[in-house]
N, C-alpha and C positions, 0 to 999 in steps of 0.2 A: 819810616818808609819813604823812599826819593818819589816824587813825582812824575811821573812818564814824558818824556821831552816830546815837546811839539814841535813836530817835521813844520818848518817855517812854510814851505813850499807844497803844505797840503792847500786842502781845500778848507781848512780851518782858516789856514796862518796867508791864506791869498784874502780871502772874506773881513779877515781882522790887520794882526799888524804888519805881515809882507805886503797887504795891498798898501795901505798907510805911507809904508816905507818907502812903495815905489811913485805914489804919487809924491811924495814930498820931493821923487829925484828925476819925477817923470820928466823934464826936458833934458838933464844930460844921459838917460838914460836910451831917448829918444836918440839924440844925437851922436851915443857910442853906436846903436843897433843901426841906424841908418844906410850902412855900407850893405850889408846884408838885406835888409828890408825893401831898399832897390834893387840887390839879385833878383830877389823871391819875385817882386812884381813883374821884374823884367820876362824872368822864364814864365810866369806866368803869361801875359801877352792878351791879358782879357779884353773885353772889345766890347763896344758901345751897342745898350742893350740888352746885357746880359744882366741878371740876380746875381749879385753874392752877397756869401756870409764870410764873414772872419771873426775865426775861433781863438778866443784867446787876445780878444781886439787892445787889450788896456786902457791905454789912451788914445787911441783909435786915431792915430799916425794912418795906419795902411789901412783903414776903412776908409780914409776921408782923402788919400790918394787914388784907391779904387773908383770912389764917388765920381771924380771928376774922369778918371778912364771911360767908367760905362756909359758917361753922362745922362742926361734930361731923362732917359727912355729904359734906363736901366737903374736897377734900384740897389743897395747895397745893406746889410744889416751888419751891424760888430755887436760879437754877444761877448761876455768875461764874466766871471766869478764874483769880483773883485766891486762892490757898489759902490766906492769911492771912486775908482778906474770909471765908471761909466758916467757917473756924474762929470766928471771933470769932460768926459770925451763928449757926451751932450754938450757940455756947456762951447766948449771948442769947435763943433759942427752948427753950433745954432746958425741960421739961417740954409742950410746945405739939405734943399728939399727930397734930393734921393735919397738919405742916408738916416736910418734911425740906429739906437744903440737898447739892448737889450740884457739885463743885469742876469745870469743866468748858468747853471751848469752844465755845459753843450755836450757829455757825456752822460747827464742821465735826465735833463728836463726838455721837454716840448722848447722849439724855436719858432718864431712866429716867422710866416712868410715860408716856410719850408715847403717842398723839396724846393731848393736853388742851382741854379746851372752849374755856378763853380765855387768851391773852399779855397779859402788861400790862411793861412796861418802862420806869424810870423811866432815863432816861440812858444806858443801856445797851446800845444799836444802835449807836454811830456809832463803835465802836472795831474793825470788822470789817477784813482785809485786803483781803479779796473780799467786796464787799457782795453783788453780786448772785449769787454762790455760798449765800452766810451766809443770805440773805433766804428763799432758794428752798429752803434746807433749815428754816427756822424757818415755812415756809408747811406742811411735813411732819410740825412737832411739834405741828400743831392738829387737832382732828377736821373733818371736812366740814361746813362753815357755824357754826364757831368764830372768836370773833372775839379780834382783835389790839386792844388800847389801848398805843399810847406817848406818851410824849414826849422829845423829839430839840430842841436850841435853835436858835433863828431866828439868823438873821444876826447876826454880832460887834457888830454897831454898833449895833444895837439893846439890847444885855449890855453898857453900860459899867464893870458888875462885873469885865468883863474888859476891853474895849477899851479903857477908858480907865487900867486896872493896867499893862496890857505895855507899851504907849509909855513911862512912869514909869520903869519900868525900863530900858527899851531906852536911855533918854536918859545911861545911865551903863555900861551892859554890854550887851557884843555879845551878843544870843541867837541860838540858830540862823532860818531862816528858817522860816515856815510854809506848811507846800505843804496848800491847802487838802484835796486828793484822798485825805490820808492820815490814816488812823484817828485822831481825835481829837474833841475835845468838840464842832468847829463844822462837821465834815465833810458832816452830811445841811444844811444850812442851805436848799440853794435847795429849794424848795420842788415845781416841776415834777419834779427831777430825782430828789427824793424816791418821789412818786407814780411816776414813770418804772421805777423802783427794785419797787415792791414792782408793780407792773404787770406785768413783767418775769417778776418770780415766781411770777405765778398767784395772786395777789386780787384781790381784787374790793370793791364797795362802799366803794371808801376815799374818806374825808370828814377831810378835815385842818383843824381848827382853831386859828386865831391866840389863842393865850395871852396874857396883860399882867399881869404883877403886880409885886413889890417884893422884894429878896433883900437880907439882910445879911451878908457874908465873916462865916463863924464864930457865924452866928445872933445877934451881939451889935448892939446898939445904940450901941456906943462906937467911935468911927471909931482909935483906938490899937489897941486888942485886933481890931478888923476887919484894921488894916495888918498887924498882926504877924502873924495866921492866913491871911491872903494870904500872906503873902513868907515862909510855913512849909509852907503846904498846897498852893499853887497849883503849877505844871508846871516854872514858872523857878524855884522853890526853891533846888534845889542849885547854879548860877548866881551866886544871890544869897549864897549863906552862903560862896560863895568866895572873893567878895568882900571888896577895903578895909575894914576900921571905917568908915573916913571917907566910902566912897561908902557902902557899907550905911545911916550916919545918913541922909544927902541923901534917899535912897531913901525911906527909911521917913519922913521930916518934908515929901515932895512925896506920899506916898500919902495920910497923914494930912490932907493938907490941901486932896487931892480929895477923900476921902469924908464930908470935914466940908460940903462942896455937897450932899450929899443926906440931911442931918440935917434932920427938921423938925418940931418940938414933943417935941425931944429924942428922937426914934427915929431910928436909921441904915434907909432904904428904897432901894436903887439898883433905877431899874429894871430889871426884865427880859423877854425875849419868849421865846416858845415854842412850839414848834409841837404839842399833841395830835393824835395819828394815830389813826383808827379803819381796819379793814379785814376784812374775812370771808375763810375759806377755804373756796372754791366745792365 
């Protein structure tokens, strides 16, 4: 009898080897998200003084940009799954007095310091088991008329960072199937069923905005060192490195020479889409 395949992108495969995996890739990981992670804070527009959490913090990139937003008088927490992710983000804020990190499942455990004025969440909602459980307790970790900022990604096929990496792959190893419904990077995608989601949960005011900008696998500009931080970092990983020599080359010489299509004036830019979420707690 086959063994039932672990959704890498549960709350198993974040706690074990997807958290592992992404801190091994946490700074180009940091520096592909970066484009985006400056949206999110932008539209956000938080202000000195204020509590936040951020859900989903990893390495706590945007908790420790928040820190210095709300400054001295405002306090910030980044909670994650993920106790590798938190350690590392401790260790990277040590000295940074507003700012603590908390190892934790922000859809079904207590957060300390709660209710908080504002959510901001860079990527970090769509890995819930029970969204509308998750949703309707993170509607409880905000004060009365505190507001939510995230962002969650638009449809796959708008992300050929990704859409266009897994097929590449696929065309040599069988990966598992993707059931969209289940905790993973593309899971809030539609966008009604989004709003429906936090509807559901008791906000209000929610205003979803379409993102557009440019990402590069590993922050680099070199479509080689992009393939190789793809088929190291990305979710089919372990897949891939179990792979042939020989299909492994194939792979990595059909990646490289997708993302040499979105080189241009010598920068790697693949687009990307995204959805920024605002919403209050009534």
């Amino acid at each position: 009898m086959t063994a039932p395949v672990t959704n890498p992108t549960s709350a198993e495969g974040w706690r074990g080897p997807r958290g592992a995996v992404w801190l091994l890739s946490l700074d180009g990981y940091e520096a592909m998200l970066r484009p985006l992670g400056d949206a999110l804070l932008a539209r956000a527009a938080l202000s000195p003084g204020q509590s936040v959490v951020d859900i989903g913090c990893g390495g706590g990139s945007t908790s420790r940009t928040a820190a210095q937003i709300v400054g001295a008088t405002g306090v910030v927490c980044g909670v994650d799954i993920a106790p590798m992710l938190i350690d590392e983000a401790t260790r990277r804020a040590d000295g940074v007095s507003n700012l603590t990190y908390v190892c934790a499942d922000a859809g079904s455990e207590p957060i300390p310091g709660a209710p908080f004025d504002r959510m901001i969440s860079r990527l970090g909602v769509m890995f819930f088991a029970d969204p509308p459980a998750a949703f309707a307790r993170l509607r409880d970790v905000l004060k009365s008329g505190g507001q939510l900022d995230w962002a969650v990604w638009a449809p796959s096929i708008d992300n050929p960072w990704m859409a266009g990496v897994r097929p590449i792959v696929e065309r040599y190893i069988a990966l598992p199937p993707v059931d969209p419904d289940a905790p993973g990077a593309f899971s809030l995608t539609d966008r009604d069923k989004l709003q429906g989601l936090l509807v559901k949960a008791g906000f209000a005011a929610i205003d979803i905005d379409d993102w557009h900008g440019a990402i590069a696998p590993g922050g680099t500009h070199d479509p080689e060192r992009a393939a190789d931080f793809a088929l190291t970092a990305f979710s089919f990983g372990p897949a891939f490195d179990t792979a042939a020599p020989a299909i492994r080359d194939k792979i990595r010489s059909d990646l490289i020479e997708f993302f040499q299509r979105f080189v241009v004036d010598g920068q790697l830019a693949i687009p990307a889409r995204a959805w920024l979420v605002r919403a209050k707690a009534p």
